[in-house]
C-alpha positions, -999 to +999 in steps of 0.1 A: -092-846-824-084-817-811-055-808-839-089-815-859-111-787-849-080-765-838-086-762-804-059-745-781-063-770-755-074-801-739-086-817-705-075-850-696-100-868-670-087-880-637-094-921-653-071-909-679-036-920-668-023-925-706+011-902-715+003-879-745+036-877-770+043-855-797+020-827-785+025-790-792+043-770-765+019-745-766-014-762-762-032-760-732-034-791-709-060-792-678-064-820-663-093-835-631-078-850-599-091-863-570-061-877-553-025-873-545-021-896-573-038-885-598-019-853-591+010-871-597-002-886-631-008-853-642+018-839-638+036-864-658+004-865-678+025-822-686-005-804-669-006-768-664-034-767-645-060-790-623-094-792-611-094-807-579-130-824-571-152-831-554-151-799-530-188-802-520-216-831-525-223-843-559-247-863-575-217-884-586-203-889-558-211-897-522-209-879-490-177-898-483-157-885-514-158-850-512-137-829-500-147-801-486-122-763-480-100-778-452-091-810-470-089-792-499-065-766-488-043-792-472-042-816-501-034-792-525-009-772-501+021-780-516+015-783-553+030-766-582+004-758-608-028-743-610-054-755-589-090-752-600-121-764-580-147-784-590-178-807-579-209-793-564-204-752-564-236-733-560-252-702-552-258-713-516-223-722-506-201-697-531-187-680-496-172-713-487-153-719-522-137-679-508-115-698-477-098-719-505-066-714-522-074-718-558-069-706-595-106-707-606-139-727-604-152-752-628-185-761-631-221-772-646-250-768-621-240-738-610-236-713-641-271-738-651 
């Protein structure tokens, strides 16, 4: 589909684990983790970059899931590609998402 519309890129959810063939070295791959395997899958999965989530409480998922800077910053300590954050960013707690090491921020409620 996204040969169809011409898009320069894709992103490839974290319950995604299927290998993409035949794909054109210069399209964009981001891909959502929220493990060190999923990391793992996509990286095989050819990622350039990867939105690591939950960082704070979400709708979606519970108090126990997220992750929080210091989890954060030591799950992702070690890894290669681009690391975006995602999951519960808002106006209220933007100076937290400053103590992480990251790429970017992703997000729907807060640019809402």
């Amino acid at each position: 589909m996204a040969k169809l519309i011409k898009a320069d890129g894709i992103h490839i959810p974290s319950y995604d684990k299927k290998i993409i063939y035949n794909i054109n070295p210069k399209f964009h791959i981001v891909g959502t983790a929220h493990s060190f395997y999923d990391y793992y899958i996509k990286t095989i999965q050819k990622c350039e970059g990867i939105f690591l989530s939950p960082l704070f409480y979400t709708e979606k998922y519970s108090i126990n899931r997220i992750l929080g800077p210091v989890k954060f910053n030591l799950m992702s300590k070690n890894w290669k590609k681009k690391i975006y954050v995602l999951g519960g960013i808002k106006l209220n707690n933007i100076k937290r998402v400053n103590t992480i090491r990251c790429s970017g921020i992703g997000g729907i409620s807060f640019f809402k």
